[in-house]
PQR file with spaces between the fields and no chain letter, atoms N, CA, C, O and H, PARSE charges and radii, in Angstrom:
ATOM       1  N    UNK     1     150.390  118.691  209.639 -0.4000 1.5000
ATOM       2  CA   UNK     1     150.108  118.059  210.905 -0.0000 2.0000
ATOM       3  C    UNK     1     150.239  119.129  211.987  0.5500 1.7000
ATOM       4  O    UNK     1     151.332  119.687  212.095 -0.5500 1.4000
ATOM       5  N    UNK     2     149.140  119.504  212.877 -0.4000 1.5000
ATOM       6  CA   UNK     2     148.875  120.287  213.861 -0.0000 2.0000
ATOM       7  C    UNK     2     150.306  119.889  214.905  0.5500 1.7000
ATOM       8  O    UNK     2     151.091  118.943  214.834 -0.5500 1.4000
ATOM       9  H    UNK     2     148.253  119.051  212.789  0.4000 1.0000
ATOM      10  N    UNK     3     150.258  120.637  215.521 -0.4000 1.5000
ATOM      11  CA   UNK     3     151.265  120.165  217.113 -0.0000 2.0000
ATOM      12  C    UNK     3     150.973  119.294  217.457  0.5500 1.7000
ATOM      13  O    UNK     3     151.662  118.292  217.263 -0.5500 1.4000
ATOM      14  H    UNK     3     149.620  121.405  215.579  0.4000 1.0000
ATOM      15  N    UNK     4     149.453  119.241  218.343 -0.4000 1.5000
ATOM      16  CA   UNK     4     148.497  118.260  219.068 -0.0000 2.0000
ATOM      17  C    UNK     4     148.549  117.034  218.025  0.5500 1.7000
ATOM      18  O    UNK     4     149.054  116.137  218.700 -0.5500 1.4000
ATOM      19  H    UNK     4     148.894  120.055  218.501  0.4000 1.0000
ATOM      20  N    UNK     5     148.418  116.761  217.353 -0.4000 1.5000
ATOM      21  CA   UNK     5     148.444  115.526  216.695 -0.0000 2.0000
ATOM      22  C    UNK     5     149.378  114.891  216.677  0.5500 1.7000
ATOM      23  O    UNK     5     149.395  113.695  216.971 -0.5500 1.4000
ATOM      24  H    UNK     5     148.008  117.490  216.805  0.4000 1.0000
ATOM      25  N    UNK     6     150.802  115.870  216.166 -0.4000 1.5000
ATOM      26  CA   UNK     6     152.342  115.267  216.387 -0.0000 2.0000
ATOM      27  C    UNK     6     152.371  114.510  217.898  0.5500 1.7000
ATOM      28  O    UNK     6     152.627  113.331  218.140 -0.5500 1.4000
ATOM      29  H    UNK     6     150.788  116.842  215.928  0.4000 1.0000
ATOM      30  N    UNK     7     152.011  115.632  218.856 -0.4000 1.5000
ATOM      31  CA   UNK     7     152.345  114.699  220.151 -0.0000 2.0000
ATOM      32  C    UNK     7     151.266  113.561  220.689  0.5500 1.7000
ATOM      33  O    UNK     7     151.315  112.550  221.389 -0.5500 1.4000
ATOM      34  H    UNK     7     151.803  116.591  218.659  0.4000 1.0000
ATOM      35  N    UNK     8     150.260  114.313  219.954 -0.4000 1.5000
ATOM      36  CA   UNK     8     149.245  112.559  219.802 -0.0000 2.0000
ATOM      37  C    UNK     8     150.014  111.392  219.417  0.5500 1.7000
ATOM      38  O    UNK     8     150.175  110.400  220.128 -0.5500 1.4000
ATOM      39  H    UNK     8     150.220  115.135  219.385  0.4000 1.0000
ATOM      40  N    UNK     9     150.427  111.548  218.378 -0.4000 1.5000
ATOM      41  CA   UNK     9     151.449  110.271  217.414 -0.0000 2.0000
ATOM      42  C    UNK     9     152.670  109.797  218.715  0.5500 1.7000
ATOM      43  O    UNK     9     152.964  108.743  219.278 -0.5500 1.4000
ATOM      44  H    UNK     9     150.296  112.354  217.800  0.4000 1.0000
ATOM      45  N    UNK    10     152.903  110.510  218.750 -0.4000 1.5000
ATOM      46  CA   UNK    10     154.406  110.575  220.244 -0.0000 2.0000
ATOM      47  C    UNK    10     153.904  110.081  221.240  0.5500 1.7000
ATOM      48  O    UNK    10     154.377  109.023  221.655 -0.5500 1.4000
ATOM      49  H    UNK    10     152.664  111.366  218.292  0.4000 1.0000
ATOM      50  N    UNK    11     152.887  110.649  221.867 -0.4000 1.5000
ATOM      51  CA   UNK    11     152.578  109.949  222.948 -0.0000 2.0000
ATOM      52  C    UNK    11     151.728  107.926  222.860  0.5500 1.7000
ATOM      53  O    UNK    11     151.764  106.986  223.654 -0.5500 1.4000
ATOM      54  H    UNK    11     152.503  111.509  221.530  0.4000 1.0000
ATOM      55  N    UNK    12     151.191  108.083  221.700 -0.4000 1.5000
ATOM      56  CA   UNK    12     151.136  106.549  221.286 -0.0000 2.0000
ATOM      57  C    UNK    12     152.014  105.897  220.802  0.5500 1.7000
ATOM      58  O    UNK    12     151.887  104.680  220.671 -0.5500 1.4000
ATOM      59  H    UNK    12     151.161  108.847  221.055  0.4000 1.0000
ATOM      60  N    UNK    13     153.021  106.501  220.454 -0.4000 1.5000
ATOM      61  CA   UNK    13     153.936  105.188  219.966 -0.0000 2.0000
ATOM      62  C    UNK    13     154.981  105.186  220.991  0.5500 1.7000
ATOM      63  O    UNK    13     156.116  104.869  220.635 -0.5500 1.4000
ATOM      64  H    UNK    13     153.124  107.490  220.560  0.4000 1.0000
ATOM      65  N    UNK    14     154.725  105.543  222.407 -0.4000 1.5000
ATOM      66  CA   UNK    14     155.705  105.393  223.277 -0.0000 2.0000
ATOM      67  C    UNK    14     154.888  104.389  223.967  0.5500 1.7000
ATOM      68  O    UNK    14     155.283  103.265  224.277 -0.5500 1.4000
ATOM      69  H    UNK    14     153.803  105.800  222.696  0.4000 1.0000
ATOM      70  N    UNK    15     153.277  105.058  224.267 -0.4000 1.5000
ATOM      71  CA   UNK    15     152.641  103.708  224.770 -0.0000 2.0000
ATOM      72  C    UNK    15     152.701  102.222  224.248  0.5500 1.7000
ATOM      73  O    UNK    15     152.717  101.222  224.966 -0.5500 1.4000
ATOM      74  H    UNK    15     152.956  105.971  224.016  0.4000 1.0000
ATOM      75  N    UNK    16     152.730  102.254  222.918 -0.4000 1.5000
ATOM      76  CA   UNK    16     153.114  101.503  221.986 -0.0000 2.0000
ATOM      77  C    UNK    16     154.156  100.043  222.291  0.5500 1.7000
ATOM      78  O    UNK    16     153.990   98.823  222.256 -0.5500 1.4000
ATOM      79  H    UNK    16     152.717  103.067  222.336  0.4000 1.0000
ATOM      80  N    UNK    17     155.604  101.255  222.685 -0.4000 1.5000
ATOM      81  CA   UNK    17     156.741  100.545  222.952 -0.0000 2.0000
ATOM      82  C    UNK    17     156.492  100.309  224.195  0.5500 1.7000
ATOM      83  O    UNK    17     157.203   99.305  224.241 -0.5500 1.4000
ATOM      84  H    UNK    17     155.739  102.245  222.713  0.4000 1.0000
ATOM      85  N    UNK    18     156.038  100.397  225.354 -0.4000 1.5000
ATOM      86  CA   UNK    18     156.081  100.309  226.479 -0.0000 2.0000
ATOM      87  C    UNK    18     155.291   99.076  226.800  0.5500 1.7000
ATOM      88  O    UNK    18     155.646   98.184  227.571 -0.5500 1.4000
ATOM      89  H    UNK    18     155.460  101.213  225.317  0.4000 1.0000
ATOM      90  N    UNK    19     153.950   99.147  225.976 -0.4000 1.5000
ATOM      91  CA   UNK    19     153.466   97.897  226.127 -0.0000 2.0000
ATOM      92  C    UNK    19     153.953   96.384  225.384  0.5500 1.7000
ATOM      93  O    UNK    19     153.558   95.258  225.686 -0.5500 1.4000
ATOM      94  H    UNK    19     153.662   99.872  225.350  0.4000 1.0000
ATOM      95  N    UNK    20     154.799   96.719  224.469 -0.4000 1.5000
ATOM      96  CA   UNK    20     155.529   95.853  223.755 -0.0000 2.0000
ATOM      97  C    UNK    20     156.687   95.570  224.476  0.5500 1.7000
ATOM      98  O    UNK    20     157.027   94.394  224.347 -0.5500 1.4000
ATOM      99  H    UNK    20     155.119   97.633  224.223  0.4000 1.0000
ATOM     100  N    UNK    21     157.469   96.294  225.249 -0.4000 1.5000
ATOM     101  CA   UNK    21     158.076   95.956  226.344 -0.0000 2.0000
ATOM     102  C    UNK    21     157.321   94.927  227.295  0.5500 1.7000
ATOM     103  O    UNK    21     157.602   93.745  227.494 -0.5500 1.4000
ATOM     104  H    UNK    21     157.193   97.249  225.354  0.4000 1.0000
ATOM     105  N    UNK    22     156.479   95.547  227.731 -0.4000 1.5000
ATOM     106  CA   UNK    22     155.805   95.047  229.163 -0.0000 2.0000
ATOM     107  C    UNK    22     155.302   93.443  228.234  0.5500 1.7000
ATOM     108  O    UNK    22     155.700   92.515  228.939 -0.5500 1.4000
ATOM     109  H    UNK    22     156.251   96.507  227.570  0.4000 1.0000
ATOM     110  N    UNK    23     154.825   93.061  227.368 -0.4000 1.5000
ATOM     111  CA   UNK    23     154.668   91.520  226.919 -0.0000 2.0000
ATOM     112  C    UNK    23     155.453   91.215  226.514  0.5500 1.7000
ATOM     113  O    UNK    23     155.203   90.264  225.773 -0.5500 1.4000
ATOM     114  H    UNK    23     154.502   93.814  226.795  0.4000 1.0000
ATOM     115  N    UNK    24     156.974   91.606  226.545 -0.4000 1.5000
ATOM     116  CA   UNK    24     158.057   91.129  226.125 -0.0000 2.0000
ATOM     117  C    UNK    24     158.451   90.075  227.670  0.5500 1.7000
ATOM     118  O    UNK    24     158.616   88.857  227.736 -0.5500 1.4000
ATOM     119  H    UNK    24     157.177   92.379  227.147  0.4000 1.0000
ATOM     120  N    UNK    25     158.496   90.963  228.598 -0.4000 1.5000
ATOM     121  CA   UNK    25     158.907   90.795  229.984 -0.0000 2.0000
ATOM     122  C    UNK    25     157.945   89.878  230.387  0.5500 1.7000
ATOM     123  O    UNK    25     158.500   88.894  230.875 -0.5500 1.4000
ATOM     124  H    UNK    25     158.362   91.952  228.545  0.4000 1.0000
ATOM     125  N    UNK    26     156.904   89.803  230.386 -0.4000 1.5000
ATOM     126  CA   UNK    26     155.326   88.809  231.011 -0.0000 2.0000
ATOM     127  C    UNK    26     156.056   87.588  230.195  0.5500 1.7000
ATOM     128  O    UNK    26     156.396   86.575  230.806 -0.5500 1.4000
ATOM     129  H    UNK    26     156.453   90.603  229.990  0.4000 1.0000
ATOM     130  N    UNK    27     156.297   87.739  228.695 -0.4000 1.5000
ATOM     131  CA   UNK    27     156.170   86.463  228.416 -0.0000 2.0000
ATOM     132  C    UNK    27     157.400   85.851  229.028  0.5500 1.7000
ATOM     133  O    UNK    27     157.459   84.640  229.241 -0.5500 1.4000
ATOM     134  H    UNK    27     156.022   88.562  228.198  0.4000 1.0000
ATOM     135  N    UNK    28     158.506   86.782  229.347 -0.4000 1.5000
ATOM     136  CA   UNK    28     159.724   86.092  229.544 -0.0000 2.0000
ATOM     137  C    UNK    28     160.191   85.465  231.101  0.5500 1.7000
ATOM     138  O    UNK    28     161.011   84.604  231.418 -0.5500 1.4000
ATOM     139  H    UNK    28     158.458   87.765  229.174  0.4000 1.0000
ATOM     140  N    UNK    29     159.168   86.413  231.972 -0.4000 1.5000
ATOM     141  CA   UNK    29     158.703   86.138  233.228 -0.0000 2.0000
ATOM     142  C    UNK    29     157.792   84.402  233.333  0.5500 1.7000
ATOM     143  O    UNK    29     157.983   83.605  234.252 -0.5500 1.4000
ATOM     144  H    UNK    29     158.501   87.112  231.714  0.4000 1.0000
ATOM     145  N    UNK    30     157.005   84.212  232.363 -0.4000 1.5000
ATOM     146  CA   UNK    30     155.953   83.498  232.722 -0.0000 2.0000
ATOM     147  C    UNK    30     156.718   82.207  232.208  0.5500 1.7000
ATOM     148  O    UNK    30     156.523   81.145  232.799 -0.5500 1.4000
ATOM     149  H    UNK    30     156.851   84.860  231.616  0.4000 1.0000
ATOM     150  N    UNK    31     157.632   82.268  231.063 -0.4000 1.5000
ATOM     151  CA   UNK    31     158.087   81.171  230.893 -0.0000 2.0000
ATOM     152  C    UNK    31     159.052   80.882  232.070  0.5500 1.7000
ATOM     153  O    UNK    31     158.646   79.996  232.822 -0.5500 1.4000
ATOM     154  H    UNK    31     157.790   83.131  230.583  0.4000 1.0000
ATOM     155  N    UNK    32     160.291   81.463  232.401 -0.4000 1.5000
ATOM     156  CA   UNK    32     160.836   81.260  233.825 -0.0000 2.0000
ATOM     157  C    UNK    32     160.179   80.865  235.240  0.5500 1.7000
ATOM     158  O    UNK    32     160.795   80.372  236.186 -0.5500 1.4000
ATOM     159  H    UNK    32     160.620   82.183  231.790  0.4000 1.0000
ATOM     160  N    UNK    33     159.060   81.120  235.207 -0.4000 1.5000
ATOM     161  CA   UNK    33     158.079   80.285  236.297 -0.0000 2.0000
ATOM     162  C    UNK    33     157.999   79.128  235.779  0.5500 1.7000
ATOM     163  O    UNK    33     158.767   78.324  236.307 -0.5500 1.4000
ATOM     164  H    UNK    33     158.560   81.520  234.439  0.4000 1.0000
ATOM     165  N    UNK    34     157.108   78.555  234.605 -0.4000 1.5000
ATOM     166  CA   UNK    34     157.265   77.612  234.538 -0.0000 2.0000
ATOM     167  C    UNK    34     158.083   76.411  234.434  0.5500 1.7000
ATOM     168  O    UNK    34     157.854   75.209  234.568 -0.5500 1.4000
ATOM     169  H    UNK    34     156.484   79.208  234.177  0.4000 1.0000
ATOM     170  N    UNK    35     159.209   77.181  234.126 -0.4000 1.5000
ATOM     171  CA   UNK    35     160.249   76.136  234.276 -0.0000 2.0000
ATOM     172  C    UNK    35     160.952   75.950  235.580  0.5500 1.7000
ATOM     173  O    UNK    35     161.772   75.039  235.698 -0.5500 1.4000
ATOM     174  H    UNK    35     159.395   78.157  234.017  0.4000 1.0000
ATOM     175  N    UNK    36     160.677   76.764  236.569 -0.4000 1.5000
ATOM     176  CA   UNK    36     160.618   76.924  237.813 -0.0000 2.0000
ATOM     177  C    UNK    36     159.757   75.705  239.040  0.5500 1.7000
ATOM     178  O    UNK    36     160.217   74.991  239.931 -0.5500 1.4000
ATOM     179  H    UNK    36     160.011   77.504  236.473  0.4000 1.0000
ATOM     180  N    UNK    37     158.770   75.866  238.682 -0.4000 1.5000
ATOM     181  CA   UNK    37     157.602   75.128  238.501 -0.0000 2.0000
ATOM     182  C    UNK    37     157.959   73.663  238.224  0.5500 1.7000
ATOM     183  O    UNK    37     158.248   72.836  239.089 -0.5500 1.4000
ATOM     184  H    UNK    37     158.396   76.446  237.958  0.4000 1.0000
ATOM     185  N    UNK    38     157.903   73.468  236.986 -0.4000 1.5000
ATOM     186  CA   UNK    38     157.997   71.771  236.631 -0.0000 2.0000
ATOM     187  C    UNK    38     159.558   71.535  237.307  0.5500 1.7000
ATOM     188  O    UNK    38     159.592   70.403  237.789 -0.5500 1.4000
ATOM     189  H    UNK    38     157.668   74.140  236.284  0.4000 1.0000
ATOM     190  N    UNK    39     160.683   72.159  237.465 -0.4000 1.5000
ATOM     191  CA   UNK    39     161.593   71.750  237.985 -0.0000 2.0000
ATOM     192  C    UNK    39     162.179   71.858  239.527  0.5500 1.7000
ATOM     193  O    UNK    39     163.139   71.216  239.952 -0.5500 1.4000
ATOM     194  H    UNK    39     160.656   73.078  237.073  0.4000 1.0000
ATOM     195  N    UNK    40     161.845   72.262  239.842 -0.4000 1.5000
ATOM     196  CA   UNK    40     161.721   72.333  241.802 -0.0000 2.0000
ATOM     197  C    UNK    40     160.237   72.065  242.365  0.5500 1.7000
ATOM     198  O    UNK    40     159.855   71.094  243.019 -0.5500 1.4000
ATOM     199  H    UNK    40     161.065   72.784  239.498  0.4000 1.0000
ATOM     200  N    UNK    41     159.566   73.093  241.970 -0.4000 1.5000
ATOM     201  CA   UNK    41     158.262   72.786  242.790 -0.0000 2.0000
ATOM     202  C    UNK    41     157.560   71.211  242.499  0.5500 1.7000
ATOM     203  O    UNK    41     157.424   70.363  243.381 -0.5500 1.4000
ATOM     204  H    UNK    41     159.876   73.882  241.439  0.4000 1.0000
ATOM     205  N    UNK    42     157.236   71.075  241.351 -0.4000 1.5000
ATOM     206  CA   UNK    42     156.469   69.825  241.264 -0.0000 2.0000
ATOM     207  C    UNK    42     157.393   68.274  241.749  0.5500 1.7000
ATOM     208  O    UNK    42     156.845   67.293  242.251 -0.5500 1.4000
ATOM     209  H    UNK    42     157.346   71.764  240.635  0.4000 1.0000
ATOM     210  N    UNK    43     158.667   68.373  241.489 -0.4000 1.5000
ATOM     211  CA   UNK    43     159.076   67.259  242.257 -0.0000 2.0000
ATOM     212  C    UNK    43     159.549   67.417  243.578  0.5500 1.7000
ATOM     213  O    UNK    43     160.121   66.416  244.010 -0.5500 1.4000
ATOM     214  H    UNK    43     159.113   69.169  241.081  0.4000 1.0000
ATOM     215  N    UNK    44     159.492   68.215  244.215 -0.4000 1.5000
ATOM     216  CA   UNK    44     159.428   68.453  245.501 -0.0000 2.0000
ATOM     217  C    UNK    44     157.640   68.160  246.205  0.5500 1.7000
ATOM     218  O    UNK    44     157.373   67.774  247.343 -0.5500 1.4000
ATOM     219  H    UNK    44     159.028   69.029  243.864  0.4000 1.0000
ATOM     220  N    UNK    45     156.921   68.408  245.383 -0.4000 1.5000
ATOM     221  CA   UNK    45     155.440   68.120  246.367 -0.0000 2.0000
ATOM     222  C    UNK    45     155.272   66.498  246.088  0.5500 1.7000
ATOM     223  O    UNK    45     154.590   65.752  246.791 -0.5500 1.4000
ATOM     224  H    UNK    45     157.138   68.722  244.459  0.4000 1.0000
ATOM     225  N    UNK    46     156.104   66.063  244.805 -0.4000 1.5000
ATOM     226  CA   UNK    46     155.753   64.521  244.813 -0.0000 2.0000
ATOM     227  C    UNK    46     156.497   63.695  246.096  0.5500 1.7000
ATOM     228  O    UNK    46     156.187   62.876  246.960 -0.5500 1.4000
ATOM     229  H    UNK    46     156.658   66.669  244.234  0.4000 1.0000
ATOM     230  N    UNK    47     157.545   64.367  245.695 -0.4000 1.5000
ATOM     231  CA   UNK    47     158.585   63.654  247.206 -0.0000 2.0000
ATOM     232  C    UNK    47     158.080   64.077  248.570  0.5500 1.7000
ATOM     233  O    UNK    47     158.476   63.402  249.520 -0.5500 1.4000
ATOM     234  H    UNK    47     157.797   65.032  244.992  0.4000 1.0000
ATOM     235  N    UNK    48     157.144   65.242  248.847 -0.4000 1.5000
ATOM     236  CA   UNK    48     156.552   65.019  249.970 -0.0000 2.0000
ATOM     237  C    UNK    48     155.278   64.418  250.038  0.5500 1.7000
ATOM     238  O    UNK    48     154.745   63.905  251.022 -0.5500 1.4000
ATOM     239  H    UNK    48     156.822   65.790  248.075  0.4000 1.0000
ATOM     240  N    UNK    49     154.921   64.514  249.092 -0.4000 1.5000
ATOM     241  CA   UNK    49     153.301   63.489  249.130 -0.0000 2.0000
ATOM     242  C    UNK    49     153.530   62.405  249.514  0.5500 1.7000
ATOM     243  O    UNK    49     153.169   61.906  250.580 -0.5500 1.4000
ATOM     244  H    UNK    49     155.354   64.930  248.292  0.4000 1.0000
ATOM     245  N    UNK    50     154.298   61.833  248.490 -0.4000 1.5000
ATOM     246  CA   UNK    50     154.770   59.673  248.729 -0.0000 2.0000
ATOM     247  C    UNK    50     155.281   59.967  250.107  0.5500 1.7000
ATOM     248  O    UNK    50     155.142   58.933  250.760 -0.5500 1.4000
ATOM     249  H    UNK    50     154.591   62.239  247.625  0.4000 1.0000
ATOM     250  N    UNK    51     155.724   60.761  250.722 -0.4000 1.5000
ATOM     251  CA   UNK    51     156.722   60.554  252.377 -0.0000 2.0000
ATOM     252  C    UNK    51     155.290   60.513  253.335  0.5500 1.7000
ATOM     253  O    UNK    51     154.999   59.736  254.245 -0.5500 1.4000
ATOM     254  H    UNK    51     155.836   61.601  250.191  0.4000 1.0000
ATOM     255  N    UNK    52     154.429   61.796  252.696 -0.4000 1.5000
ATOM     256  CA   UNK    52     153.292   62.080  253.806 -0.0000 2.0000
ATOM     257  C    UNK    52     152.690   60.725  253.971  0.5500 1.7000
ATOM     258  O    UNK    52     152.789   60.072  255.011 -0.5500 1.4000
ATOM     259  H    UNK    52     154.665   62.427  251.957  0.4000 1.0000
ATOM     260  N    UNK    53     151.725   60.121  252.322 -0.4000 1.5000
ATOM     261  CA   UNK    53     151.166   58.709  252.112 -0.0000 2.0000
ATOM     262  C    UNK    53     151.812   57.674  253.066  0.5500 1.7000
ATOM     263  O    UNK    53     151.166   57.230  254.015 -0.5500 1.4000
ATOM     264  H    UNK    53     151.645   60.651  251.478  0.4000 1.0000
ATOM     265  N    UNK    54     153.451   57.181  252.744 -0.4000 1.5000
ATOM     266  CA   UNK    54     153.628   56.328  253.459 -0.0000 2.0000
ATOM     267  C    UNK    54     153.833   56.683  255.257  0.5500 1.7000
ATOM     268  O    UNK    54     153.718   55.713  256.007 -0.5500 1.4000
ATOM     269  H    UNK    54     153.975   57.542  251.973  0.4000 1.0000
ATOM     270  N    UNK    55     154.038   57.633  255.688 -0.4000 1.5000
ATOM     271  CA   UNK    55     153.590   58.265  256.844 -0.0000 2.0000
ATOM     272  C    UNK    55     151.890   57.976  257.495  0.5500 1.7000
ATOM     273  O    UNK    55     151.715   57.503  258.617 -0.5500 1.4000
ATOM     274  H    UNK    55     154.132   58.421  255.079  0.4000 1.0000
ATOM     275  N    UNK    56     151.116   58.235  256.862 -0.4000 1.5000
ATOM     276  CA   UNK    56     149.629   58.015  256.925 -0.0000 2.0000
ATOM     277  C    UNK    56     149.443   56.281  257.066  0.5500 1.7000
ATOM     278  O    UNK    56     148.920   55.911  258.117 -0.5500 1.4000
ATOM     279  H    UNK    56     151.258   58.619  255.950  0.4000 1.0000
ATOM     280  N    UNK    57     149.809   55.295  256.149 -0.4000 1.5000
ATOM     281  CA   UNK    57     149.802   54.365  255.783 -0.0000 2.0000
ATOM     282  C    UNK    57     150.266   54.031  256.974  0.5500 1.7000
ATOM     283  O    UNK    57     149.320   53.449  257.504 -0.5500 1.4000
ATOM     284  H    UNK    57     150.234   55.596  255.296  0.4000 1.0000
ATOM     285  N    UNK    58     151.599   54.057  258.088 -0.4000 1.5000
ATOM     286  CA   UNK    58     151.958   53.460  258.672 -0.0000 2.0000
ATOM     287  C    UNK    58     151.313   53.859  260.163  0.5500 1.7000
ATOM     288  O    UNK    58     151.688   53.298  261.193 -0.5500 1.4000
ATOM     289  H    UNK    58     152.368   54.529  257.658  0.4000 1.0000
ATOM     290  N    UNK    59     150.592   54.596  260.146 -0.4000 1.5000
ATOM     291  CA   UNK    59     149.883   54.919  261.325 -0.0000 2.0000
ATOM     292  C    UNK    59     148.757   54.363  261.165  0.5500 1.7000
ATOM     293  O    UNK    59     148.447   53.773  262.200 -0.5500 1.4000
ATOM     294  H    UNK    59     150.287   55.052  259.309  0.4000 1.0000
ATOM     295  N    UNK    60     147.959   54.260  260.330 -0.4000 1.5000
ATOM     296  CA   UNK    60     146.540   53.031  259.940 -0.0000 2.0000
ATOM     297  C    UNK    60     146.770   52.014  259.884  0.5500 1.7000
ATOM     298  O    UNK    60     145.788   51.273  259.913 -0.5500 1.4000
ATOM     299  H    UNK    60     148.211   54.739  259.489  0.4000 1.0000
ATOM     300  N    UNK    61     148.129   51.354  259.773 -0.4000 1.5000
ATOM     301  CA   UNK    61     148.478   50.323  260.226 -0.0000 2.0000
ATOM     302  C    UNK    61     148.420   50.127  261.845  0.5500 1.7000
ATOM     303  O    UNK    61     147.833   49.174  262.357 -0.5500 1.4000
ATOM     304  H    UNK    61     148.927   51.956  259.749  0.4000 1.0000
ATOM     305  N    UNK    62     149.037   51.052  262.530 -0.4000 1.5000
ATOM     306  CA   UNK    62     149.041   51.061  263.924 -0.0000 2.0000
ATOM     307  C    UNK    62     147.570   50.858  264.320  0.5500 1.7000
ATOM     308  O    UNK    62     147.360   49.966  265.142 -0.5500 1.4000
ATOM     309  H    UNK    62     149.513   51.827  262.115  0.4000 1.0000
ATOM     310  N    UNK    63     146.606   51.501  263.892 -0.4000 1.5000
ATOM     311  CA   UNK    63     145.764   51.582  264.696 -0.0000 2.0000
ATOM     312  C    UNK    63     144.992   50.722  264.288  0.5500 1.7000
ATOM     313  O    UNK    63     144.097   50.472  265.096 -0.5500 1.4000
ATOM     314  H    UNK    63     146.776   52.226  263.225  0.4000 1.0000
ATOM     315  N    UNK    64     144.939   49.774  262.732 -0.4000 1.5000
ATOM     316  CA   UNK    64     144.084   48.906  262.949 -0.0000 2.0000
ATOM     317  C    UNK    64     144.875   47.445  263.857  0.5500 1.7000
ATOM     318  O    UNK    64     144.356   46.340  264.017 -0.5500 1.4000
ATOM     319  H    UNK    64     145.666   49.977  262.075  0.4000 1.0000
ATOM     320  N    UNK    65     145.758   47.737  264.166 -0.4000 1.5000
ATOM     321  CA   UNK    65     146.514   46.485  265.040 -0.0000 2.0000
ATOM     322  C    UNK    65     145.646   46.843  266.412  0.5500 1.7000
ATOM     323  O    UNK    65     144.882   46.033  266.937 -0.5500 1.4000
ATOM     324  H    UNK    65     146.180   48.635  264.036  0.4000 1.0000
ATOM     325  N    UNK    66     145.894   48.230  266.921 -0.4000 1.5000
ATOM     326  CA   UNK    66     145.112   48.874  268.001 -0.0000 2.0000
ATOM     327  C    UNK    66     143.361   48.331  268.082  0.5500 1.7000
ATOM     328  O    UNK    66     142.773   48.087  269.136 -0.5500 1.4000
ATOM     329  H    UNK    66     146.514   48.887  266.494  0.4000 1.0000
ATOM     330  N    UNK    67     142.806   48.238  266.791 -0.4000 1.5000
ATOM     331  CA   UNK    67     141.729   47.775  267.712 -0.0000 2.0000
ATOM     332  C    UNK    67     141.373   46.614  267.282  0.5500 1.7000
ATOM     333  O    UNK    67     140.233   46.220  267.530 -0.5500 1.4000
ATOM     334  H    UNK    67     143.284   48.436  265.936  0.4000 1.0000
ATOM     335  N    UNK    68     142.277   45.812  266.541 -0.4000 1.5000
ATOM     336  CA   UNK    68     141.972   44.544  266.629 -0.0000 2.0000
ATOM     337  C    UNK    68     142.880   43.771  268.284  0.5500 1.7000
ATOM     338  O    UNK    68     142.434   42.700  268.695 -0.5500 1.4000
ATOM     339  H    UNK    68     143.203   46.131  266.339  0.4000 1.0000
ATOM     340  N    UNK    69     143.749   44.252  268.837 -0.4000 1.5000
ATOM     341  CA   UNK    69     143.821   44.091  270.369 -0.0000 2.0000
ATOM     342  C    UNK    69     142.705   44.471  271.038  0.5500 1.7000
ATOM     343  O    UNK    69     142.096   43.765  271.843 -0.5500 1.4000
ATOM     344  H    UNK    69     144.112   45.122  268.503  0.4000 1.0000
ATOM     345  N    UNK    70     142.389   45.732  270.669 -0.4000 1.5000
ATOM     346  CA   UNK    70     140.878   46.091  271.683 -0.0000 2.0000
ATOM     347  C    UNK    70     139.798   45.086  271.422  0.5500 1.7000
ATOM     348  O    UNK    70     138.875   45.144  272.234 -0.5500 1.4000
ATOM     349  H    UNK    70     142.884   46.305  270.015  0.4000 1.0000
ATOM     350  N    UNK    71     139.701   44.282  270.592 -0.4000 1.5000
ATOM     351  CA   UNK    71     138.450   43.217  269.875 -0.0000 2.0000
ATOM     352  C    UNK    71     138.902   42.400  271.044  0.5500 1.7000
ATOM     353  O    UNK    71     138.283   42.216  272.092 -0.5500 1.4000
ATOM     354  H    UNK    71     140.451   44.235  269.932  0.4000 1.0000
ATOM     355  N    UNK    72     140.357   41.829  270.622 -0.4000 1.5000
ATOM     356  CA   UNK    72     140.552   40.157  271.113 -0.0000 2.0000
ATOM     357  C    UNK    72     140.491   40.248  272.716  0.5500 1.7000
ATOM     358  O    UNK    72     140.169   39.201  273.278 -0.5500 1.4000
ATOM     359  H    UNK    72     140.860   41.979  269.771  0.4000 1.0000
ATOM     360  N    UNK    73     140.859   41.771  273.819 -0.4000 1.5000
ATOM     361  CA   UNK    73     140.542   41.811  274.888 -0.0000 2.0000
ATOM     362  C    UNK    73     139.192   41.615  275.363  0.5500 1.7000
ATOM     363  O    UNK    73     138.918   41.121  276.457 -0.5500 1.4000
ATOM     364  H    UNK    73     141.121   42.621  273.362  0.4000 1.0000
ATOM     365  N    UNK    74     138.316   42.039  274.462 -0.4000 1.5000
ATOM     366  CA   UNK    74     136.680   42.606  275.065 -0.0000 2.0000
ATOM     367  C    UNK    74     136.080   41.112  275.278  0.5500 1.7000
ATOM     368  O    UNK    74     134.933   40.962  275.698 -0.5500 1.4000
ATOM     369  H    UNK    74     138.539   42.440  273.573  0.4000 1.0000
């Protein structure tokens, strides 16, 4: 085995480990989001959605009272 080849071999099996590192970490990263994710984020946007909805809801209430007064005046 030439030199150049030895450090051919060397220099790929470091790339090797490095990228086997680096999808070690992605996968271990990506699962920690998701559990991130389904456990704070997603019940936090439900609890503000239903607040926003019944928020919305109670102002379309207002205003169809609003122009059914504007009807019964005209």
């Amino acid at each position: 085995m030439t030199e150049f080849d030895r450090k051919v071999e060397e220099a790929s099996a470091r790339l090797n480990r490095s990228m086997a590192n680096l999808a070690e970490t992605l996968e271990k990263e990506t699962a920690e989001l998701v559990t991130y994710l389904n456990d704070e984020v997603v019940p936090a946007v439900r609890s503000h959605s239903s607040k926003a909805l019944r928020h919305a809801a109670g102002k379309l209430s207002e205003f169809a009272e609003f122009i059914e007064k504007q009807r019964k005046n005209s």
